[in-house]
N, CA, C and O atoms as CSV, one atom per row, in Angstrom:
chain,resi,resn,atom,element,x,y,z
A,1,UNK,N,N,-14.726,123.276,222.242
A,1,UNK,CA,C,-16.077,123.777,222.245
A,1,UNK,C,C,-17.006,122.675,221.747
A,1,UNK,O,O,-16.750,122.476,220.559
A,2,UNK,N,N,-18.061,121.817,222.218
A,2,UNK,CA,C,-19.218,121.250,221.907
A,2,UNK,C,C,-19.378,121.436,220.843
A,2,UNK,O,O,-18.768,122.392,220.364
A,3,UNK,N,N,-20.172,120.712,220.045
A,3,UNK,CA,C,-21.195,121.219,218.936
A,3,UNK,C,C,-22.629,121.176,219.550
A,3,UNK,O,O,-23.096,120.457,220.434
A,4,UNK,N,N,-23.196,122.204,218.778
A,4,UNK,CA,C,-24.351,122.736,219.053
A,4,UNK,C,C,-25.478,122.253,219.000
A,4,UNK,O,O,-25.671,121.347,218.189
A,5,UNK,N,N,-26.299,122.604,219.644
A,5,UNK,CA,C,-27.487,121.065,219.224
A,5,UNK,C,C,-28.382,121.060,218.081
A,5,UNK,O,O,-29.325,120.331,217.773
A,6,UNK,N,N,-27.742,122.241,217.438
A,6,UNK,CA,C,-28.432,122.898,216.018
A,6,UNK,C,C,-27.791,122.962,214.559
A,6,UNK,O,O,-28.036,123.338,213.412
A,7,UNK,N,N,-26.525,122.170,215.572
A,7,UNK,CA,C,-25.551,122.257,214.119
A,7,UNK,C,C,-25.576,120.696,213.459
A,7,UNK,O,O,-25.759,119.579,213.942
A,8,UNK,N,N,-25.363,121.086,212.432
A,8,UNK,CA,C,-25.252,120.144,211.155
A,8,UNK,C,C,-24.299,118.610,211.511
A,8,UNK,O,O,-24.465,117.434,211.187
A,9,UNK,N,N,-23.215,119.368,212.367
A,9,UNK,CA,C,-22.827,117.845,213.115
A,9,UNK,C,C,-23.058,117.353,214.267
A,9,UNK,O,O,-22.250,116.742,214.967
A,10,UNK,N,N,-24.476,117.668,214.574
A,10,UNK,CA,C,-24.419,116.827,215.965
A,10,UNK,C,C,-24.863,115.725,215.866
A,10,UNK,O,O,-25.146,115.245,216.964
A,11,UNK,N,N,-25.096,114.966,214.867
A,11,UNK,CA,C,-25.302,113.848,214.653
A,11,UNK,C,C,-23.939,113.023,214.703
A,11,UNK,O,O,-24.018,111.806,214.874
A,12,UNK,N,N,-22.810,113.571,214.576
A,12,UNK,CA,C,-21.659,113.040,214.340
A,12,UNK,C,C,-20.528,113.518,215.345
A,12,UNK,O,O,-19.465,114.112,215.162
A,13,UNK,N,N,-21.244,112.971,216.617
A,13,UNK,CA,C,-19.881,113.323,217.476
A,13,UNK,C,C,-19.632,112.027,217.603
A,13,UNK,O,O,-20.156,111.018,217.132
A,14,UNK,N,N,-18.377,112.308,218.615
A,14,UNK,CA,C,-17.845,111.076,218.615
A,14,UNK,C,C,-18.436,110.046,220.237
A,14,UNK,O,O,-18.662,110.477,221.368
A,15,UNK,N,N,-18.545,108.285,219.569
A,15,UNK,CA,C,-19.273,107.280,220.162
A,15,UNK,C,C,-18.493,106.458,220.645
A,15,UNK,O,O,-17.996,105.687,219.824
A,16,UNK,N,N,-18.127,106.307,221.940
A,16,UNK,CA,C,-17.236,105.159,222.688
A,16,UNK,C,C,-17.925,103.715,222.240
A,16,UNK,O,O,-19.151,103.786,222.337
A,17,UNK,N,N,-17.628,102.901,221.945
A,17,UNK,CA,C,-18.279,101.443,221.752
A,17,UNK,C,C,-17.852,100.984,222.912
A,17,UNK,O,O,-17.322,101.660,223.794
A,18,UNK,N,N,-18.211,99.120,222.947
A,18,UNK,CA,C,-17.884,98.754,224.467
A,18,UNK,C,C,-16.854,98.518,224.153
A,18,UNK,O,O,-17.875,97.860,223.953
A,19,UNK,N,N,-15.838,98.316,223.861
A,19,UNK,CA,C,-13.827,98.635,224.190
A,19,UNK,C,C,-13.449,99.580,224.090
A,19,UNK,O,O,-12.234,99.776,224.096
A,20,UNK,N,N,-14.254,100.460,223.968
A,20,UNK,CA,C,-13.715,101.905,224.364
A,20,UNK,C,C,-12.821,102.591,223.188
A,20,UNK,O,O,-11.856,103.329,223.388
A,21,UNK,N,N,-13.414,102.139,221.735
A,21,UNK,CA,C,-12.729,102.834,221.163
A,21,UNK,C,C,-13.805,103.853,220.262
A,21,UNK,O,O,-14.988,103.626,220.011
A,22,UNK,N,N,-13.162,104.786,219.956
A,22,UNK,CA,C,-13.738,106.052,219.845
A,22,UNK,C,C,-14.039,106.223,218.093
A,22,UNK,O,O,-13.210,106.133,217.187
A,23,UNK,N,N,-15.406,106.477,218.005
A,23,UNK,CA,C,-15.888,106.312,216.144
A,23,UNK,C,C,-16.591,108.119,215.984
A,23,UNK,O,O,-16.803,109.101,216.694
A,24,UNK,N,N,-16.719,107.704,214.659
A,24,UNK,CA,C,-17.391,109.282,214.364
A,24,UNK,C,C,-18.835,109.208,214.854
A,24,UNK,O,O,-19.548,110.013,215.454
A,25,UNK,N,N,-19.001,108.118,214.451
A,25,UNK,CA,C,-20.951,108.178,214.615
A,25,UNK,C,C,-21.008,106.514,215.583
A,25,UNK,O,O,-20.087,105.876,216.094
A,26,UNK,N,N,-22.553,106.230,215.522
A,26,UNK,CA,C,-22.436,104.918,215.877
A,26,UNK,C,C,-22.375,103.798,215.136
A,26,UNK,O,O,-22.565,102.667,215.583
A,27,UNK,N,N,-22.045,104.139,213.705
A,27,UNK,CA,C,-21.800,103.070,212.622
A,27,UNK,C,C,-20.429,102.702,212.913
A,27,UNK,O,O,-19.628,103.502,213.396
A,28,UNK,N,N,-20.054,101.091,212.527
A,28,UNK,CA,C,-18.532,100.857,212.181
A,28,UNK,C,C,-18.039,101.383,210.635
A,28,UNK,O,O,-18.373,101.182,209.467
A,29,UNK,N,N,-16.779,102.385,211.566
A,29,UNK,CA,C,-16.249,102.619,210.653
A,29,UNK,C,C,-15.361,101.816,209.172
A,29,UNK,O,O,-15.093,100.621,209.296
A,30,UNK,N,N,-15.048,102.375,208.145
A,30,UNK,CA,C,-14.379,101.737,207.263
A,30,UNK,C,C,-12.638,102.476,207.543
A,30,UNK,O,O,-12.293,103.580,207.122
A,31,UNK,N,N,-12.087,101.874,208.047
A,31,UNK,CA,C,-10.433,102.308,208.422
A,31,UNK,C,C,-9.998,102.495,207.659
A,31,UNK,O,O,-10.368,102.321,206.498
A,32,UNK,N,N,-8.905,102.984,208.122
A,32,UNK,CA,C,-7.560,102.945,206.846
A,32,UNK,C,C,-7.105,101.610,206.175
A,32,UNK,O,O,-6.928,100.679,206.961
A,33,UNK,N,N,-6.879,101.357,204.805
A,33,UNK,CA,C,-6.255,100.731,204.454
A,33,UNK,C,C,-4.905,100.920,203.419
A,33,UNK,O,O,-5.152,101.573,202.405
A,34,UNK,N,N,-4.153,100.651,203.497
A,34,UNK,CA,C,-2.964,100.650,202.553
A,34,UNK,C,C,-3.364,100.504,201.059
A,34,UNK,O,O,-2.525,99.820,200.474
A,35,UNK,N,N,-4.089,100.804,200.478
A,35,UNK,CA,C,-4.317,100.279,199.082
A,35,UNK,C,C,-3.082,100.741,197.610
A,35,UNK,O,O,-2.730,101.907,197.790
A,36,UNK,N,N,-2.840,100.523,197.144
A,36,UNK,CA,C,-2.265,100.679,196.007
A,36,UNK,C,C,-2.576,102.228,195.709
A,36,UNK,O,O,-1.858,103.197,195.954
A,37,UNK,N,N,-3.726,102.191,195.168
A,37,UNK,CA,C,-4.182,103.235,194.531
A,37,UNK,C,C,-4.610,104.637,195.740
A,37,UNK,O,O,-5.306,105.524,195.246
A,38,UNK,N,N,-4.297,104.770,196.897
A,38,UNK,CA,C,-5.113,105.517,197.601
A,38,UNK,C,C,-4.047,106.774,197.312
A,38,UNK,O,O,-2.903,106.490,196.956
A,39,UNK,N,N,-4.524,108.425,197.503
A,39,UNK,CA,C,-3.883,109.569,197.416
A,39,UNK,C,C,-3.269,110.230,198.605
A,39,UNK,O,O,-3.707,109.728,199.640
A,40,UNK,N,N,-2.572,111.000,198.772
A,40,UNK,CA,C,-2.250,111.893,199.695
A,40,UNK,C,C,-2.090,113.303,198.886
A,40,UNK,O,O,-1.583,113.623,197.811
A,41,UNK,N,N,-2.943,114.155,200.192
A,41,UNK,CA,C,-3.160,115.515,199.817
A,41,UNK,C,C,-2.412,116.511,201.358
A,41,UNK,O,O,-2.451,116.371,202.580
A,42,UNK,N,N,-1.998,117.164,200.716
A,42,UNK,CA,C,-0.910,117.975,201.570
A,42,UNK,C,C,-2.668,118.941,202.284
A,42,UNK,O,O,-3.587,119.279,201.537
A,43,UNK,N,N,-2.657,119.114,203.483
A,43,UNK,CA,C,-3.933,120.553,203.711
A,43,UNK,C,C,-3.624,121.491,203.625
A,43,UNK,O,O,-2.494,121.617,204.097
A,44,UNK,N,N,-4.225,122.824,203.041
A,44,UNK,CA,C,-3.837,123.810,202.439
A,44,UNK,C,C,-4.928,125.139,203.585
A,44,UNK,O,O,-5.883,124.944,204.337
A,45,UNK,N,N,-4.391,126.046,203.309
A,45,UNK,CA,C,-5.377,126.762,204.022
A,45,UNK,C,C,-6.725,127.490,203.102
A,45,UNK,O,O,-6.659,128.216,202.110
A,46,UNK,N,N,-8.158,126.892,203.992
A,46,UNK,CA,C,-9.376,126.830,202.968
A,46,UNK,C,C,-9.619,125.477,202.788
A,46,UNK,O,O,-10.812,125.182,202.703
A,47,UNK,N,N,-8.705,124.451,202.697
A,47,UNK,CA,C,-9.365,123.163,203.205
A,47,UNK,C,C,-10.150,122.572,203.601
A,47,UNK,O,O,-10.052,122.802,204.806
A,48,UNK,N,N,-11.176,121.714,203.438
A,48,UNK,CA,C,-11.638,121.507,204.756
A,48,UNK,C,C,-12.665,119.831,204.094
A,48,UNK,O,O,-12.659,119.438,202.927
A,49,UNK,N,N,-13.343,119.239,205.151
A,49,UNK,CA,C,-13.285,117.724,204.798
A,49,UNK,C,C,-14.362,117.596,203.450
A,49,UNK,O,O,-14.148,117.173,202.315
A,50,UNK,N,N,-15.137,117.940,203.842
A,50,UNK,CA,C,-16.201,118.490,203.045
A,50,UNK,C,C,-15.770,119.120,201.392
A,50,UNK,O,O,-16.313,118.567,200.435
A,51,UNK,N,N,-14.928,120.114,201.169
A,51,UNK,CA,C,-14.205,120.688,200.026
A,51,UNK,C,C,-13.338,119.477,199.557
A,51,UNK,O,O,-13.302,119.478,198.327
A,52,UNK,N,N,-12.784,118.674,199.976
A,52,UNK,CA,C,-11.521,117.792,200.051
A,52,UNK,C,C,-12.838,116.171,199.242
A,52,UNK,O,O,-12.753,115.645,198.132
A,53,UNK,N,N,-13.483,115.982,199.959
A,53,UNK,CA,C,-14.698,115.160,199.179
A,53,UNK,C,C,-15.504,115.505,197.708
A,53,UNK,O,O,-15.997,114.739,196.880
A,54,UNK,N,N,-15.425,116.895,197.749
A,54,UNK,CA,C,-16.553,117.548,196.470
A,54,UNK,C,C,-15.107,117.351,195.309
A,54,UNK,O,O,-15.359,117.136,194.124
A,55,UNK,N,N,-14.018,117.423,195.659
A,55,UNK,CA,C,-13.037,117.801,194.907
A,55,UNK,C,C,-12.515,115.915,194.570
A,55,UNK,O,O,-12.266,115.618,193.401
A,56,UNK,N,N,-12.451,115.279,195.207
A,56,UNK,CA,C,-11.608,113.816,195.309
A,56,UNK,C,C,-12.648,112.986,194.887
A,56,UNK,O,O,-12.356,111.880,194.433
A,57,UNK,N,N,-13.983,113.389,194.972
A,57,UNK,CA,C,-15.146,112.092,194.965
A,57,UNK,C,C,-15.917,113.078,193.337
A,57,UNK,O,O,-16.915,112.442,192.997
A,58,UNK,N,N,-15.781,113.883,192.720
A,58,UNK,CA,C,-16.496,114.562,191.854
A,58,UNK,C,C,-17.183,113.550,190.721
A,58,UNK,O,O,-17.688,114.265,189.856
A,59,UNK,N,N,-17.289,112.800,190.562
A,59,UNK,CA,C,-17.713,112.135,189.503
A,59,UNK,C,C,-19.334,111.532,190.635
A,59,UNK,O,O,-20.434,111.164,190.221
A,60,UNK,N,N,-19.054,111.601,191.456
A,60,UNK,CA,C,-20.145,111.317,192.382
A,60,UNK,C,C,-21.672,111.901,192.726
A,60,UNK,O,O,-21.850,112.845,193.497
A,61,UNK,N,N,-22.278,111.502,192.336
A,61,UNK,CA,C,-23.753,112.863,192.839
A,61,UNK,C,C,-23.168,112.821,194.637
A,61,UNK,O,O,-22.623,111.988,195.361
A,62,UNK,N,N,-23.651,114.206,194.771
A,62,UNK,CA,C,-23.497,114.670,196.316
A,62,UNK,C,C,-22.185,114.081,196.747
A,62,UNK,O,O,-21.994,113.370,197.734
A,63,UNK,N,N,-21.015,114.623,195.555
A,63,UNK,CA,C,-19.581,114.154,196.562
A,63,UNK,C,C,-19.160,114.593,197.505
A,63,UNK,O,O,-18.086,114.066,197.794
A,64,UNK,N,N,-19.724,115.926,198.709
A,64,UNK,CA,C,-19.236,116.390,199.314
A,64,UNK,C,C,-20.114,116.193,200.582
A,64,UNK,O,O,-20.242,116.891,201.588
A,65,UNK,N,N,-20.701,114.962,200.191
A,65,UNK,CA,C,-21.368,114.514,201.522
A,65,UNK,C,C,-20.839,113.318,201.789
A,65,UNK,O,O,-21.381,112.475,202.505
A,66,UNK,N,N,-19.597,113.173,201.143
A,66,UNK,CA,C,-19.038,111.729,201.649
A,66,UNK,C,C,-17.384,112.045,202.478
A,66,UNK,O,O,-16.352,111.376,202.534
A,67,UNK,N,N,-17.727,113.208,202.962
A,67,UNK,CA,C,-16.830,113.869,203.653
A,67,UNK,C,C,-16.071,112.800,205.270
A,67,UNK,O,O,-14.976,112.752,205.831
A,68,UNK,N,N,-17.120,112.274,205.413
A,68,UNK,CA,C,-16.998,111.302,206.408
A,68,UNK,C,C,-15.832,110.161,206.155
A,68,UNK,O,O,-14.944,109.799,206.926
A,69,UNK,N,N,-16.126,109.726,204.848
A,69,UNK,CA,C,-15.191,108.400,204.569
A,69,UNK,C,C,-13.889,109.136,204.539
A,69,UNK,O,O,-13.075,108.310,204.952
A,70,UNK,N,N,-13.316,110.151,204.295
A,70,UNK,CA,C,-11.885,110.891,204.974
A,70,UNK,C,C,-11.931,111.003,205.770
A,70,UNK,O,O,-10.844,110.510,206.068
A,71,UNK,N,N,-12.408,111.352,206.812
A,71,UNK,CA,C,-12.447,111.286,208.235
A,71,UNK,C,C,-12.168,109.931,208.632
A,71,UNK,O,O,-11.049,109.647,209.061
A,72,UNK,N,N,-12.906,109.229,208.550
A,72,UNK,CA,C,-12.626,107.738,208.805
A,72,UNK,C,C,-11.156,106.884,208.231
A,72,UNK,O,O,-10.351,106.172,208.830
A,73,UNK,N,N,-11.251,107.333,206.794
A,73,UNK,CA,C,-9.890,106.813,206.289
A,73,UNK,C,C,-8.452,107.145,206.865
A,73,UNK,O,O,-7.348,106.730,206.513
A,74,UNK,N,N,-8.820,108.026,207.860
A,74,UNK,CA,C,-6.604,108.186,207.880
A,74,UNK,C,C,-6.116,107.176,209.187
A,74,UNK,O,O,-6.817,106.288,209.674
A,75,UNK,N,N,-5.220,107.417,209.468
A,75,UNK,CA,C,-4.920,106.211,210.192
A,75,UNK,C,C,-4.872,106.348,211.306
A,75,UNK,O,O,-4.885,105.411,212.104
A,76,UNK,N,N,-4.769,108.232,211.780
A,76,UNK,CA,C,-5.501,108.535,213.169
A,76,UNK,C,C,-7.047,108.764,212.950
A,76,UNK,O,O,-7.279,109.972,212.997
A,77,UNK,N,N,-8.105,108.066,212.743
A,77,UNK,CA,C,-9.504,108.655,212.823
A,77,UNK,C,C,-9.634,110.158,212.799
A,77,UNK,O,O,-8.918,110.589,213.703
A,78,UNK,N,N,-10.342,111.325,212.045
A,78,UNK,CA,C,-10.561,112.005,212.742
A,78,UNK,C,C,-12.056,112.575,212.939
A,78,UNK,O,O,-12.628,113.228,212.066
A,79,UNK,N,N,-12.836,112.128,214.669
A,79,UNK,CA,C,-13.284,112.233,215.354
A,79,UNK,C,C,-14.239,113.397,215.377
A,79,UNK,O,O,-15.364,113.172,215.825
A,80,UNK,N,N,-13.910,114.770,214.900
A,80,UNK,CA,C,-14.577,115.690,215.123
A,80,UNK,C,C,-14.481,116.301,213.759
A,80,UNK,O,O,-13.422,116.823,213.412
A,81,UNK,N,N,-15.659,116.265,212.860
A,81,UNK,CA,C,-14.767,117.743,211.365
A,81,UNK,C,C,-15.322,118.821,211.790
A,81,UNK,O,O,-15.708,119.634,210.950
A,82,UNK,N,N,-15.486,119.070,213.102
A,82,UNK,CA,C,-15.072,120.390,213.016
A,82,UNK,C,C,-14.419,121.181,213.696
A,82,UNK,O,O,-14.735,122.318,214.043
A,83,UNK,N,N,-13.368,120.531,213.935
A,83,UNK,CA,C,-11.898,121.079,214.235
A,83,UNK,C,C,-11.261,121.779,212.870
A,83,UNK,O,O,-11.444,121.431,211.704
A,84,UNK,N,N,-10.637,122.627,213.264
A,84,UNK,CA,C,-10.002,122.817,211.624
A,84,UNK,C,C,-8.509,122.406,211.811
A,84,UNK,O,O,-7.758,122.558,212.774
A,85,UNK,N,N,-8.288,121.763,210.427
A,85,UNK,CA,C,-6.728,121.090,210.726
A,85,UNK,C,C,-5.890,121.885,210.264
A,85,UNK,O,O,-6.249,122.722,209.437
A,86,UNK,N,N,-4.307,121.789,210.781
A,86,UNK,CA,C,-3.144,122.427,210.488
A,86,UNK,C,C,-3.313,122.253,209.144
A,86,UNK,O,O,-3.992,121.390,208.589
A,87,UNK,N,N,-2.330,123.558,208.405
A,87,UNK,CA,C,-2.018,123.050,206.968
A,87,UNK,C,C,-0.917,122.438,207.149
A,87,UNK,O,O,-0.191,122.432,208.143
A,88,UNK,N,N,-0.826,122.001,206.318
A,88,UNK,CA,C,0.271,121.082,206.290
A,88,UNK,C,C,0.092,119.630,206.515
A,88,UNK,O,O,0.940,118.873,206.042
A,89,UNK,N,N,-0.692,119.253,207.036
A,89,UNK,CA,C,-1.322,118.045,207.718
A,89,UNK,C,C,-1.549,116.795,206.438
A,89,UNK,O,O,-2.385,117.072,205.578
A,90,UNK,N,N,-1.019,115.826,206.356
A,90,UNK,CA,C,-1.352,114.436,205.561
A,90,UNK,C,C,-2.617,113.917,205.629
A,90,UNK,O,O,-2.971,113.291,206.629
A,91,UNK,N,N,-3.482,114.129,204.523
A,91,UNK,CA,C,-4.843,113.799,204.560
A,91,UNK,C,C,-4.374,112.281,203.650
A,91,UNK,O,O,-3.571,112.172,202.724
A,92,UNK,N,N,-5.102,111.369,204.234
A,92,UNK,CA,C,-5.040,110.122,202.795
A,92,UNK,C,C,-6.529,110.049,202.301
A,92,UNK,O,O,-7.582,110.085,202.938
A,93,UNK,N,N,-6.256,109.924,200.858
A,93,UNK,CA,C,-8.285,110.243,200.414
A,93,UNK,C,C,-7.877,108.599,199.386
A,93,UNK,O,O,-7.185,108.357,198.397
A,94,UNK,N,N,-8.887,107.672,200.449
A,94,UNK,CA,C,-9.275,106.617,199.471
A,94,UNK,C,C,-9.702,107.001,197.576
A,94,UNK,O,O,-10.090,108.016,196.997
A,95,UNK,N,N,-9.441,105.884,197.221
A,95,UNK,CA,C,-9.794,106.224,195.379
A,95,UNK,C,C,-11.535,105.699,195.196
A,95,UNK,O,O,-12.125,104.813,195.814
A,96,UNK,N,N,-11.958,106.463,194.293
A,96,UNK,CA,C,-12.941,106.070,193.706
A,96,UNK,C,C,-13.447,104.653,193.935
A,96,UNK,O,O,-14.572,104.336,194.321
A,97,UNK,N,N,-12.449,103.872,193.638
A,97,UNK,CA,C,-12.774,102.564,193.287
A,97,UNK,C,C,-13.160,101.477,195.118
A,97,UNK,O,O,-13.887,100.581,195.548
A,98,UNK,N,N,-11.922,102.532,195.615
A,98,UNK,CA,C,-12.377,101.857,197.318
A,98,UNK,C,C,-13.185,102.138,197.662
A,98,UNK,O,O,-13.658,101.477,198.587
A,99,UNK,N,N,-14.168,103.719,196.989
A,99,UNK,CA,C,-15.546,104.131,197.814
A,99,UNK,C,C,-16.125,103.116,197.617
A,99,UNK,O,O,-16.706,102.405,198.436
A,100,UNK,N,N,-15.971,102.950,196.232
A,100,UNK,CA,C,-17.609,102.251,195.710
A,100,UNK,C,C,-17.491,100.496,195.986
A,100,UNK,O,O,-18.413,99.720,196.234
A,101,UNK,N,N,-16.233,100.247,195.863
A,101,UNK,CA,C,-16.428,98.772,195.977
A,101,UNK,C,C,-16.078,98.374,197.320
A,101,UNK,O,O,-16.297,97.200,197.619
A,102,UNK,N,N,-15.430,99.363,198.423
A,102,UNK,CA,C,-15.347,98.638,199.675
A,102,UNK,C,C,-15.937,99.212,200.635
A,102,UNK,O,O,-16.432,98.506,201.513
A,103,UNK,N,N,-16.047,100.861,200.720
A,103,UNK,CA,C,-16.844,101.561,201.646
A,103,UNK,C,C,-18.428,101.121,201.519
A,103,UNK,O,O,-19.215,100.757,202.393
A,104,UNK,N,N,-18.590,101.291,200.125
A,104,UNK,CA,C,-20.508,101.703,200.267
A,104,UNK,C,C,-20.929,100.393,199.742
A,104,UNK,O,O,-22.148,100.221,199.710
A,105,UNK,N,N,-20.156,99.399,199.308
A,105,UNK,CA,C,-20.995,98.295,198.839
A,105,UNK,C,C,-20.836,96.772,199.621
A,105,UNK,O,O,-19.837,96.541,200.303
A,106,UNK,N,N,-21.641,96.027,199.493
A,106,UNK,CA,C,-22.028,94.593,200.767
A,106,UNK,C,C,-22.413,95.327,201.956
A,106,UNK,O,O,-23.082,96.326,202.225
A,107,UNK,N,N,-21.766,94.490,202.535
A,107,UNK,CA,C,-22.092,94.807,204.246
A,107,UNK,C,C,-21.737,95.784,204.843
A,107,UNK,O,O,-22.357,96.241,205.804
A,108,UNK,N,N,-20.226,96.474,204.174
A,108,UNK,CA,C,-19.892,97.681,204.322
A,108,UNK,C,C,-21.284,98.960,204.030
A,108,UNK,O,O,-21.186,99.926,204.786
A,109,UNK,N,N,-21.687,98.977,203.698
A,109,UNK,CA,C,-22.892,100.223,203.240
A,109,UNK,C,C,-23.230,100.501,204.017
A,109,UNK,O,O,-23.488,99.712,204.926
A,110,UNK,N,N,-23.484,102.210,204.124
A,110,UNK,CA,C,-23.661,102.918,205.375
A,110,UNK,C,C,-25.025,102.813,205.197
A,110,UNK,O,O,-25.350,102.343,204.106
A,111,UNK,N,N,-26.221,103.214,206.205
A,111,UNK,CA,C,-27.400,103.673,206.071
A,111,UNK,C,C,-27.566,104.906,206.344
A,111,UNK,O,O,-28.678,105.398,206.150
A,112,UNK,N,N,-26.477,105.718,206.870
A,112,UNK,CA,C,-26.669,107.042,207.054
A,112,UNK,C,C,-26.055,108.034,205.789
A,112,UNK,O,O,-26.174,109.257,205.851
């Protein structure tokens, strides 16, 4: 099903670039990386990317608007949040320390 042209994510469907690979928005994404410190969270039912950010990013003003950088972080992209995912499903949630020092800061920094 589309998203709606009224909903909250239609700013964030997904954008073919020219090689044809597929992003959330038209920003470059920040991928997965292997880090030391990064978590894995089993999905539970009631989940969801948004809850999974307010809960993993809390020390953050507005942590549950950084719902995106999980999306972006796993190692299949995922493309649409608003699909709802299996439970059971391997979420990897970057640490604190990768938001701030590799997602949102230098050149990495989103403007959206």
């Amino acid at each position: 099903m589309p998203v709606s042209a009224s909903s909250r994510y239609q700013f964030c469907q997904g954008v073919y670039d020219e090689n044809e690979h597929l992003y959330l928005t038209d920003r470059e994404p920040y991928r997965y990386v292997d880090h030391p410190d990064n978590r894995v969270h089993m999905f539970v039912e009631g989940d969801t990317l948004f809850s999974l950010a307010g809960k993993y990013f809390a020390p953050l003003p507005r942590a549950c608007g950084y719902w995106w950088v999980i999306a972006d972080f796993q190692p299949s992209p995922i493309h649409d949040p608003t699909i709802r995912l299996k439970v059971g499903t391997r979420i990897i949630i970057p640490s604190l320390r990768v938001l701030d020092t590799e997602v949102l800061s230098g050149s990495t920094r989103y403007s959206s």
